[in-house]
C-alpha positions as MATLAB code, in Angstrom:
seq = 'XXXXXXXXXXXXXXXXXXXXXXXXXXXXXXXXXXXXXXXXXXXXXXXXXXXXXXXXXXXXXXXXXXXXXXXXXXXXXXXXXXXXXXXXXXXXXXXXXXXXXXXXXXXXXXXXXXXXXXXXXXXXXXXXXXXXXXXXXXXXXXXXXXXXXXXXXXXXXXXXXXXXXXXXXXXXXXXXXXXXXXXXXXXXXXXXXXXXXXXXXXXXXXXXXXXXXXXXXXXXXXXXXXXXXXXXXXXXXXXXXXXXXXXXXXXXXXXXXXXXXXXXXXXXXXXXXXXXXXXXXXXXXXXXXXXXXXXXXXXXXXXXXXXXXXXXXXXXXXXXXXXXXXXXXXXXXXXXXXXXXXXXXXXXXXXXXXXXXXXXXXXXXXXXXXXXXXXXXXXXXXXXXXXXXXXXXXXXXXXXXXXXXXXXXXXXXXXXXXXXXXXXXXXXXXXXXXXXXXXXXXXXXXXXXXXXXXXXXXXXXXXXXXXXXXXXXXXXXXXXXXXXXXXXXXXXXXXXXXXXXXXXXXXXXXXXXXXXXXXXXXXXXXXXXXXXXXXXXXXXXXXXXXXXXXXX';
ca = [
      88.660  -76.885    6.840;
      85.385  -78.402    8.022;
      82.963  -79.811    4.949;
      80.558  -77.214    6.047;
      82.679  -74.541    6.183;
      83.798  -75.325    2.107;
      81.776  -73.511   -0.199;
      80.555  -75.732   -2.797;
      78.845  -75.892   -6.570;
      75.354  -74.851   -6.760;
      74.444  -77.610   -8.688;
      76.307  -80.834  -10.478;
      75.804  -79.180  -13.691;
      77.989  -76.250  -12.622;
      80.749  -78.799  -11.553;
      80.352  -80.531  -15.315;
      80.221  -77.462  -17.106;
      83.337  -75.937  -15.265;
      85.337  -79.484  -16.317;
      83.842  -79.035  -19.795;
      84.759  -75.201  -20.098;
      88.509  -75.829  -18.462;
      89.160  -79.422  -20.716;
      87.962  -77.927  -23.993;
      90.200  -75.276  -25.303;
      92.304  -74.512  -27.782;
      93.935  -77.694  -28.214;
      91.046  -79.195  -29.220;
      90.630  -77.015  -32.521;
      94.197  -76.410  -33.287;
      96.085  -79.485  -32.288;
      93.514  -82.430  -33.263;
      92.974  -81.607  -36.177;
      96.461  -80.824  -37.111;
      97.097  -84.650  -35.853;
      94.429  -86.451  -37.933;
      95.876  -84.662  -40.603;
      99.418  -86.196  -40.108;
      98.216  -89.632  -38.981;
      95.887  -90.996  -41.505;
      92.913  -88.559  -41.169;
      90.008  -91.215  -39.749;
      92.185  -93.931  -39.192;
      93.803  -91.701  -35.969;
      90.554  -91.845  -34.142;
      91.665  -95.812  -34.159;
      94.301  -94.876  -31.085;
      92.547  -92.304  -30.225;
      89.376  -93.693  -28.812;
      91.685  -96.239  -27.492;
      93.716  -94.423  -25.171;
      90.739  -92.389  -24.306;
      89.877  -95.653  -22.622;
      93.008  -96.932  -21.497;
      94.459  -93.786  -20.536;
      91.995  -90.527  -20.157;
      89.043  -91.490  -18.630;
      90.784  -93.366  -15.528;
      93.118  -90.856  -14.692;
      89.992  -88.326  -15.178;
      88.477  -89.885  -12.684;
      91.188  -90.953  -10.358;
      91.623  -86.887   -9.741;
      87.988  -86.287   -9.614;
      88.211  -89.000   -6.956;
      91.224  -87.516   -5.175;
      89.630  -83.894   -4.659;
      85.927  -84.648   -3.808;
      87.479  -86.914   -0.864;
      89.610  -84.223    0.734;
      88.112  -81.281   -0.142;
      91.195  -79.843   -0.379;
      93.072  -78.231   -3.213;
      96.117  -80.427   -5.070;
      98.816  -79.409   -1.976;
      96.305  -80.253    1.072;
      95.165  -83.456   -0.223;
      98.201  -85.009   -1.707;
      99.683  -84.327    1.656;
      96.579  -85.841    3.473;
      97.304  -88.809    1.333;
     101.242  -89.096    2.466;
     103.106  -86.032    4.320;
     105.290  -86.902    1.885;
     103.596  -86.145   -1.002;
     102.993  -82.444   -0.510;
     105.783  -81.730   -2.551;
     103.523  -83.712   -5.444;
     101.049  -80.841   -5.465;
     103.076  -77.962   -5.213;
     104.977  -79.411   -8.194;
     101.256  -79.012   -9.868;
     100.874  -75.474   -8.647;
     104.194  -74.403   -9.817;
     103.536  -76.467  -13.225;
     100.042  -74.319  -13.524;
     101.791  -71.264  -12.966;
     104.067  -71.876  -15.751;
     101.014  -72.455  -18.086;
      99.038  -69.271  -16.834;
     102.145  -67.018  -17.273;
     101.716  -68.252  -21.425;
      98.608  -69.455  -21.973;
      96.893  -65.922  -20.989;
      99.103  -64.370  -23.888;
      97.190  -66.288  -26.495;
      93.460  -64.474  -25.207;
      95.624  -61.081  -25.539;
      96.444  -61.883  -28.936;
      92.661  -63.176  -29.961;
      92.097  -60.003  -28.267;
      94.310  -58.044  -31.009;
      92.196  -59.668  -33.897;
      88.928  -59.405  -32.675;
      89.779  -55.799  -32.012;
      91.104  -55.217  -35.858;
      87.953  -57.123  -37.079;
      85.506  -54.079  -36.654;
      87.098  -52.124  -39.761;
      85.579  -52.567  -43.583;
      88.883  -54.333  -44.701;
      90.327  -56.646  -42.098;
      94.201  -55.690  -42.235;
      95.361  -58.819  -42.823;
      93.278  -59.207  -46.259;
      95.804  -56.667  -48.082;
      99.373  -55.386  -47.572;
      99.843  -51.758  -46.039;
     101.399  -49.402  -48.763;
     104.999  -48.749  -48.480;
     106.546  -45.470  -47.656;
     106.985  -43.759  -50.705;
     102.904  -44.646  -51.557;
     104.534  -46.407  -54.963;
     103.706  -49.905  -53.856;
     103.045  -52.449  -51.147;
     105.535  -53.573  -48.351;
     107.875  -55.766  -50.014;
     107.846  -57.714  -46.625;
     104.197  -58.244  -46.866;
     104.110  -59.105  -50.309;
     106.838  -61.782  -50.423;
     105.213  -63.586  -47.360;
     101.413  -63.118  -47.676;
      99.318  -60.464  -45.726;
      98.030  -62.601  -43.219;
     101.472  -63.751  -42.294;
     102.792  -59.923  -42.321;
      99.945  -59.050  -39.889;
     100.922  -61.744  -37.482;
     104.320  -61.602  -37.425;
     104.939  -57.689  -38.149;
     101.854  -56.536  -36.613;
     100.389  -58.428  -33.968;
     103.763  -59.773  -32.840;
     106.578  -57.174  -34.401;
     108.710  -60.444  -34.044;
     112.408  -59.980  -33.470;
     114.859  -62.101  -36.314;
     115.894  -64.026  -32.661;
     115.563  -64.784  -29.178;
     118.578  -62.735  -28.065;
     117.375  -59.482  -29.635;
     114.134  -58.217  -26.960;
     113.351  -54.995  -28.727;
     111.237  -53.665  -25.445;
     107.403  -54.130  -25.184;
     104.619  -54.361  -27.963;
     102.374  -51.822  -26.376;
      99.185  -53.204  -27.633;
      99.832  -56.726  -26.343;
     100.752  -55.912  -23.317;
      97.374  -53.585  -22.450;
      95.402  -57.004  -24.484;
      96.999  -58.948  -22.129;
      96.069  -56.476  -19.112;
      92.542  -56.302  -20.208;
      93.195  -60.240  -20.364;
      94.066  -60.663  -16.756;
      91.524  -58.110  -15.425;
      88.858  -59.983  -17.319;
      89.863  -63.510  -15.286;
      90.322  -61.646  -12.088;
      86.853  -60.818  -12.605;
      85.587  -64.431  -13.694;
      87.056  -65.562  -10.328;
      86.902  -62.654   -7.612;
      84.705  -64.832   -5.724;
      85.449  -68.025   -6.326;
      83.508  -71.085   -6.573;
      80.484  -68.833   -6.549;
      81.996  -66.344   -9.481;
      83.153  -69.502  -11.584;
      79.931  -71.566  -11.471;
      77.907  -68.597  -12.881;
      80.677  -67.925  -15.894;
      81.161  -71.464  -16.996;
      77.455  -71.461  -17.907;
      78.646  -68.756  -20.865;
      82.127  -70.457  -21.747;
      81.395  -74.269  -21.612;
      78.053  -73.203  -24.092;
      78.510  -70.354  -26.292;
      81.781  -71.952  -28.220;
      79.424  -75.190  -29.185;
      76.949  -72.071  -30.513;
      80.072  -70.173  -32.658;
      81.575  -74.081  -33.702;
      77.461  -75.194  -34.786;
      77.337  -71.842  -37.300;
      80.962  -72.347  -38.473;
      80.328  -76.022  -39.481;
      76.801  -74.481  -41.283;
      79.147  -71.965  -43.043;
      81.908  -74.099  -43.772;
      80.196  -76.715  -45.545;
      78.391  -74.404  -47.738;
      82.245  -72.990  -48.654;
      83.322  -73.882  -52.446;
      85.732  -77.019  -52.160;
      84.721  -77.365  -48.251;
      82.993  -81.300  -49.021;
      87.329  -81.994  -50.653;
      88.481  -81.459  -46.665;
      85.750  -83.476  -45.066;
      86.500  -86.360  -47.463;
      90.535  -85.884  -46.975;
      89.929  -85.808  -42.871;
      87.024  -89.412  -43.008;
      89.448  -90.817  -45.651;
      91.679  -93.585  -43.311;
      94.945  -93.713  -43.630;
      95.271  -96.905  -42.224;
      99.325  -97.414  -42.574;
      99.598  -95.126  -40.654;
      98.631  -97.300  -37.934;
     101.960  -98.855  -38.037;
     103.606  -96.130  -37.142;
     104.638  -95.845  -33.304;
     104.640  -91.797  -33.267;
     100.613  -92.416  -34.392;
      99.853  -93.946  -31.373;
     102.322  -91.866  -29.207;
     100.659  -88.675  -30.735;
      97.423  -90.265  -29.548;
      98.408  -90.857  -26.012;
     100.015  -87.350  -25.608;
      97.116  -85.538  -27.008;
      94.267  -87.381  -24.528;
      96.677  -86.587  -21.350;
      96.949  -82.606  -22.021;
      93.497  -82.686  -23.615;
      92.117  -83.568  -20.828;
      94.154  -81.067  -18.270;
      95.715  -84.240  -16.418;
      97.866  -83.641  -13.661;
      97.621  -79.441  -13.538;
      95.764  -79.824  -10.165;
      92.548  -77.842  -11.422;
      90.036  -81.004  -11.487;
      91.172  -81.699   -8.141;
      90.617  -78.296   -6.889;
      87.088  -78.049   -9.417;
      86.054  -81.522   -7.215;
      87.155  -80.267   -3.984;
      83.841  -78.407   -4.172;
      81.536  -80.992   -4.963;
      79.714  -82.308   -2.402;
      80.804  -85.829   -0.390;
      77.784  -88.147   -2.775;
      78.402  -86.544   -5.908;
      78.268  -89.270   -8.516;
      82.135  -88.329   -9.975;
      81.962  -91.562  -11.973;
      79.662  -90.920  -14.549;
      80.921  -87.240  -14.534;
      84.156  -88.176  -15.646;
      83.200  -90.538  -18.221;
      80.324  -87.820  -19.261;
      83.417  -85.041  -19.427;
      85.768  -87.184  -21.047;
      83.604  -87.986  -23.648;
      82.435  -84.407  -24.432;
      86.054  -83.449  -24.469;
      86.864  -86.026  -27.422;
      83.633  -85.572  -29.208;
      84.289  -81.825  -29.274;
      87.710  -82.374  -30.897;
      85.947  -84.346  -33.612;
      83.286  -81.740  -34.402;
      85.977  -78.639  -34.273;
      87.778  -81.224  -37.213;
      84.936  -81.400  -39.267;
      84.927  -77.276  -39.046;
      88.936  -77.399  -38.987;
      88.791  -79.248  -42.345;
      85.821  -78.146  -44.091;
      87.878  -74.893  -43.912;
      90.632  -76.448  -44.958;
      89.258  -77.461  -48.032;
      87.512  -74.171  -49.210;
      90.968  -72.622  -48.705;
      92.777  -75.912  -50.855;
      90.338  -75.507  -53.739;
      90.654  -71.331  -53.286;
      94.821  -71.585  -53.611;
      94.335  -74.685  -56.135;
      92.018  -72.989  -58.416;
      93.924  -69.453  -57.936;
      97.609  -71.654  -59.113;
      95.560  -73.137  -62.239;
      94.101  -69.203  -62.743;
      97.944  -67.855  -62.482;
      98.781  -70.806  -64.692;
      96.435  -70.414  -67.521;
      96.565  -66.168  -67.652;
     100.386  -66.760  -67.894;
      99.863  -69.209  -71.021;
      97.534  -66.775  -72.589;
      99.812  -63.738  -72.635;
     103.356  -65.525  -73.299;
     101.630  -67.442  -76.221;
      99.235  -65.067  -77.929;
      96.736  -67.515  -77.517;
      92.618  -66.329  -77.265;
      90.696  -66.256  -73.958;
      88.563  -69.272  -74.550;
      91.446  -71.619  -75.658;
      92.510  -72.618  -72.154;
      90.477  -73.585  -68.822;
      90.998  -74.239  -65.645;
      90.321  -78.162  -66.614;
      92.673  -78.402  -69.400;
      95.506  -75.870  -68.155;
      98.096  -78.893  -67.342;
      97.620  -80.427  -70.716;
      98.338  -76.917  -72.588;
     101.522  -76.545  -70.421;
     102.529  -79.976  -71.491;
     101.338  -79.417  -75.359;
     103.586  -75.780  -75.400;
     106.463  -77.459  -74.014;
     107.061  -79.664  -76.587;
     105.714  -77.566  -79.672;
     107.636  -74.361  -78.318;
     110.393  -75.245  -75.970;
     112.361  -72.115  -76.731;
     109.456  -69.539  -76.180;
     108.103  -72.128  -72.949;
     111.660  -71.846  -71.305;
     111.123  -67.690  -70.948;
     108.202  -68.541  -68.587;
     109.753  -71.718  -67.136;
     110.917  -70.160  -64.283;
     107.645  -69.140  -63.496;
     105.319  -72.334  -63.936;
     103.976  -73.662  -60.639;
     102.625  -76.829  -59.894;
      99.001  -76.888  -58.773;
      97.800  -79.902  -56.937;
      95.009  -79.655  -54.539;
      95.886  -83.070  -52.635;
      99.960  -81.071  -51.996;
      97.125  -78.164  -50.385;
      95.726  -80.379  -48.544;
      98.332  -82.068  -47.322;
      99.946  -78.734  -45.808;
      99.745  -79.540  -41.978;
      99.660  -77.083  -39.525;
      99.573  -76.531  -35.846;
      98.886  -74.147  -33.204;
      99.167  -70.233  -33.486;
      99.747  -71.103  -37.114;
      96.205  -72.643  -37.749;
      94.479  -70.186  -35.133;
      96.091  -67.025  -36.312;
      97.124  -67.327  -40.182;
      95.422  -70.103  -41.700;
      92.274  -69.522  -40.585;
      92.572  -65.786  -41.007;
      93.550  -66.530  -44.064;
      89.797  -68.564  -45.078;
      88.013  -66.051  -43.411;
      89.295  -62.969  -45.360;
      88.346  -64.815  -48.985;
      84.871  -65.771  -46.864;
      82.026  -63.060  -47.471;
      80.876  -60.930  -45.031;
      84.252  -61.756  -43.489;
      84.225  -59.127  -40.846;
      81.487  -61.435  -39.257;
      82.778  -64.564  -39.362;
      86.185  -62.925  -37.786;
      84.702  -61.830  -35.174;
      82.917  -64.660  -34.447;
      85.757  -66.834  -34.725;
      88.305  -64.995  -31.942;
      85.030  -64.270  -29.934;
      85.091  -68.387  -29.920;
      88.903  -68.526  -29.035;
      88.571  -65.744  -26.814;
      85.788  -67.862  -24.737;
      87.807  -71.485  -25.357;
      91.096  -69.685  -23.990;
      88.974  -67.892  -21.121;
      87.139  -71.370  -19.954;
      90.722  -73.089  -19.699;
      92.493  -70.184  -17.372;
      89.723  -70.389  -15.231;
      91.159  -74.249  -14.285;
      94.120  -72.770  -14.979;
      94.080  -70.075  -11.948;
      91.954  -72.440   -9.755;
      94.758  -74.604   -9.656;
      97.036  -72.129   -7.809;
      94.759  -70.218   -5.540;
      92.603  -73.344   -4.415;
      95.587  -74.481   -2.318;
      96.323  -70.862   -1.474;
      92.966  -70.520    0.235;
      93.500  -73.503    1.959;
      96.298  -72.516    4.069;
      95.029  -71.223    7.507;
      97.733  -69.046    8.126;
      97.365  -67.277    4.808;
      93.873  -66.313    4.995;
      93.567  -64.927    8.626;
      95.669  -61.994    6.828;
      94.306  -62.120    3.357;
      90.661  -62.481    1.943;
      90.197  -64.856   -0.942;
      89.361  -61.573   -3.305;
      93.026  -60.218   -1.923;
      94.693  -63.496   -2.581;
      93.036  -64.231   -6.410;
      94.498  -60.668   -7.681;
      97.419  -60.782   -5.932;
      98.182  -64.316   -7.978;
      96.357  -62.409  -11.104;
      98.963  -59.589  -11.201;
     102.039  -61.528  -10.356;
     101.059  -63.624  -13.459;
     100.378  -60.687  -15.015;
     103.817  -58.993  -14.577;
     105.932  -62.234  -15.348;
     103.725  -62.215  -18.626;
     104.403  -58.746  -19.982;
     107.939  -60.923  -20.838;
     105.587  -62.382  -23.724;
     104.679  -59.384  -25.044;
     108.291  -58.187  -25.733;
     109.396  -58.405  -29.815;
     111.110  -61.352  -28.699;
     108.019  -62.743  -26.694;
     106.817  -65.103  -28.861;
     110.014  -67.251  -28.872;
     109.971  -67.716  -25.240;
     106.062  -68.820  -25.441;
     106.990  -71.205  -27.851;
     109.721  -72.439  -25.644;
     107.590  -72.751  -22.684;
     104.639  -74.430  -24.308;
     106.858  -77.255  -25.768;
     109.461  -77.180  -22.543;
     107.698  -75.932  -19.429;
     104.934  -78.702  -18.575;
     105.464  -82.088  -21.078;
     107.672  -83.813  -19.172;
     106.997  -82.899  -15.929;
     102.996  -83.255  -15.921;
     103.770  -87.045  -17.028;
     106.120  -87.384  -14.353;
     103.493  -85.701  -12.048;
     100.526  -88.054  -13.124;
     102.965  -91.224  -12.924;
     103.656  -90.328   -9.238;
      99.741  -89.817   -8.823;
      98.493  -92.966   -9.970;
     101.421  -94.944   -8.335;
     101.265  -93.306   -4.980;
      97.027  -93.697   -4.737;
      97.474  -97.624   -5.836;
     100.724  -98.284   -4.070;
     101.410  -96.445   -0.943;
      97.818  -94.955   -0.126;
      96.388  -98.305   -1.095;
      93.834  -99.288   -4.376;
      91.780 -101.097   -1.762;
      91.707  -97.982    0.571;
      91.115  -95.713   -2.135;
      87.908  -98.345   -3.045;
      86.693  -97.637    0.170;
      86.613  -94.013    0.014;
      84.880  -94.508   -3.662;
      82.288  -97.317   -1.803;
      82.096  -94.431    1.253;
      81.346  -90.881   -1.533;
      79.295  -93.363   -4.056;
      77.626  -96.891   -2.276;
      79.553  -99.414   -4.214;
      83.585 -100.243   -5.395;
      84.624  -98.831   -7.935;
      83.920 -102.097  -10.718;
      87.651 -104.552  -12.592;
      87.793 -101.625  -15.346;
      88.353  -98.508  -12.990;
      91.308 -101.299  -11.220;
      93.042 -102.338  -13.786;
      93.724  -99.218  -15.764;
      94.759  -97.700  -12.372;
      97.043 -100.556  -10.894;
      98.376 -101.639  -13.949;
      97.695  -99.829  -17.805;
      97.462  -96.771  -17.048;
     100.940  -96.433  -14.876;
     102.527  -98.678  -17.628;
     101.168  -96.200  -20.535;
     102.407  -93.170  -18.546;
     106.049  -94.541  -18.159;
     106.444  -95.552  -21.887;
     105.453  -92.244  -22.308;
     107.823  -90.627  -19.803;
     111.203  -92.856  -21.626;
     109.841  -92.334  -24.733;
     109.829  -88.163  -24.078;
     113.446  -88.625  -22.677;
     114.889  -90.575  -25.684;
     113.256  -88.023  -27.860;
     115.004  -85.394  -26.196;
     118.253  -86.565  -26.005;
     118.745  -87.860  -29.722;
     116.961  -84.276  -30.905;
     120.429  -82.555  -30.033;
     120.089  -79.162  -28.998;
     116.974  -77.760  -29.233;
     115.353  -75.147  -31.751;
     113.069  -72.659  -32.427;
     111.266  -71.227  -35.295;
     112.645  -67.700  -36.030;
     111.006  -65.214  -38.416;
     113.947  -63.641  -41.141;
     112.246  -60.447  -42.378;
     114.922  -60.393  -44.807;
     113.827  -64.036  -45.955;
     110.301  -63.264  -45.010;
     110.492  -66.894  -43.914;
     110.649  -69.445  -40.536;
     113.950  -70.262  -40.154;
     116.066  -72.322  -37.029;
     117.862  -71.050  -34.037;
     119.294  -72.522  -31.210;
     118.122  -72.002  -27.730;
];
């Protein structure tokens, strides 16, 4: 295909807000903050920032590079590089199909909540009544509500993998409506995309600026902040700190997927990719540090909310087993009573043993959690105890919703960019044909998600399906640009798109760091797996109301 003949971005600000829109997503507000909290709050932006450096920001821009010189999606160029590397991007397409067939399932689900926000009691703020009208669920009330909606209602979870159970109706037309709504975002292409990413690369920064006004107003929000700036800095010693650093800039970023070759395939030939990528980059980690200072802000108001709830339980518990008056205990002296009754009254204090808890806000706060559990429960559950918190529901999955949206529009670029690129295929189909026809196989292979057992298999593919092979993907990138295309012919196309060689930095972390990082990572991810045995998943007992194991 002739440069002419390409269409291309309207404007470079398109181009930067479609990498902004596809590399922020979800990750960045339920996995970063999930990761500072395990790894010495401030002290992980330490190897962070680092491997931003080292790591991110090179690769960034080595794919940048790749796609703006061959116009061509991950499959044409790679094999314009070496005919022997065309298998390299169809192993990206394939890998980008396995993340569309999940990733689209979590938009049907924020789809589910948003949808069950508009009512005057969100339905995960109480448990439904039972049959007989005489009480609440005892399901619901042994877990919590919020974990009863997720599990029971949104996902009507199987106890297993092995038992399917047939479709969840309501997912599966979320997930159409889903589908039809990225169809729509990229009927036409380029020319569709560049007008949408103006709405998702902008409008979560809007929703994530009135959260973090909100959540530091919250009761207890200011005890989160300080936990998450608090450093941690033994934690530095610790080789899974640095590890969980270099993992979470690669799939931040959306290395290796094949979309920011096909988003740069459109730029035009001068289009100054270096200071985009550093630009992008940037953005990308920034926005993972503001979404923790929301992340943990909540955090805290929901801390203080259980702490102060636990001493409440605590000192109402005191009161009635000991006869004592209403203004003897507090909140502030409840641990000293409990202390003071077990000594002067051990016999009447071991009645109500059984039932003493102890409250500690740091234990709250030091509750980590990850993924669907942040985005769906804990968060849900800070919203519900938030007022007016209809509002801030909606507001919240609108933001996830958009987030989730901006990354499957990389996500599907990935696979039909190299589709339109083969002659052959489009002197039969047009472009509009080919996008729906990739839209509803996707969309047929993901109605497996939406089955009781669903969400065992999404958990399986997110942690299986592209690790290991997008840093085996990336590896062979980097190598085969410095080492059988050539660094020195690859400066020349950079000194051809941009009037001067790329400067020691960009060389070194491609000839040398950055290959050396990836392949630590690569053993490291292959030792891992083979000493973890046979690998798990989380299964939900309903007679345990609990998470327990199973084996895949």
């Amino acid at each position: 295909m002739s440069k002419e003949a390409r269409p291309s971005w309207d404007s470079p600000m398109q181009f930067v807000l479609a990498c902004v829109s596809y590399a922020v997503g979800l990750g960045n507000v339920w996995r970063f903050p999930y990761l500072c909290q395990m790894h010495g709050g401030g002290g992980f932006l330490i190897p962070y920032l680092l491997m931003l450096f080292l790591e991110g920001i090179p690769l960034f821009c080595m794919e940048l590079a790749i796609g703006q010189k061959m116009r061509l999606g991950s499959i044409g160029a790679w094999t314009a590089i070496s005919p022997y590397l065309g298998g390299l991007g169809i192993a990206s397409v394939v890998t980008s199909m396995y993340l569309c067939l999940y990733y689209n399932v979590i938009n049907a689900w924020s789809f589910w909540y948003l949808f069950h926000s508009f009512q005057s009691v969100l339905p995960w703020a109480e448990c439904p009544v039972n049959a007989n009208r005489t009480g609440y669920l005892e399901e619901c009330e042994v877990a919590s509500p919020t974990q009863y909606f997720f599990y029971r209602e949104t996902l009507n979870i199987s106890s297993s993998i092995d038992e399917n159970g047939g479709l969840h109706m309501g997912q599966a037309l979320c997930l159409l409506l889903a589908w039809i709504i990225v169809y729509l975002f990229i009927v036409r292409g380029v020319k569709s995309t560049g007008m949408v990413v103006y709405f998702t690369a902008t409008f979560p920064y809007v929703v994530l600026f009135i959260y973090l006004i909100r959540g530091v107003t919250l009761h207890g929000a200011w005890n989160g902040v300080k936990y998450m700036f608090t450093p941690k800095l033994e934690q530095l010693a610790n080789p899974q700190t640095w590890i969980n650093a270099a993992t979470q800039i690669f799939f931040s970023l959306g290395l290796g997927f094949g979309s920011l070759i096909a988003f740069s395939s459109y730029n035009h030939h001068n289009n100054d990719f270096e200071k985009q990528a550093v630009v992008i980059s940037l953005i990308n980690s920034g926005t993972s540090v503001f979404a923790s200072v929301v992340t943990f802000s909540i955090y805290g108001f929901k801390a203080t909310f259980n702490y102060e709830s636990c001493l409440e339980r605590m000192r109402l518990l005191c009161l009635n087993a000991f006869d004592l008056s209403e203004e003897s205990i507090s909140a502030e002296n409840v641990t000293a009573w409990i202390s003071h009754l077990n000594i002067t009254h051990p016999e009447r204090f071991a009645a109500i043993a059984s039932k003493i808890e102890h409250c500690s806000l740091e234990a709250e706060l030091d509750t980590a959690v990850e993924g669907t559990g942040l985005a769906f429960i804990v968060y849900s559950e800070a919203i519900k105890n938030m007022p007016l918190s209809q509002l801030w529901s909606v507001l919240y999955f609108i933001m996830l919703l958009l987030l989730g949206m901006g990354s499957m529009l990389g996500n599907v670029t990935a696979i039909i960019t190299p589709l339109a690129d083969i002659k052959l295929l489009t002197r039969f189909l047009s472009s509009e044909s080919i996008n729906g026809l990739v839209c509803l196989l996707c969309l047929l292979l993901g109605f497996g998600f939406t089955s009781r057992s669903g969400s065992y298999w999404f958990t399986i593919f997110n942690e299986y399906a592209a690790t290991l092979s997008l840093l085996f993907i990336v590896f062979i990138e980097v190598i085969s640009v410095c080492y059988i295309y050539g660094l020195r012919r690859f400066e020349r196309d950079i000194e051809d798109m941009l009037g001067h060689r790329p400067n020691w930095y960009w060389k070194v972390m491609w000839a040398v760091v950055s290959p050396l990082l990836l392949f630590s990572l690569f053993i490291f991810y292959i030792i891992n797996y083979i000493q973890g045995g046979t690998p798990t998943y989380q299964a939900w007992d309903k007679d345990l109301v609990r998470s327990g194991s199973g084996a895949i």
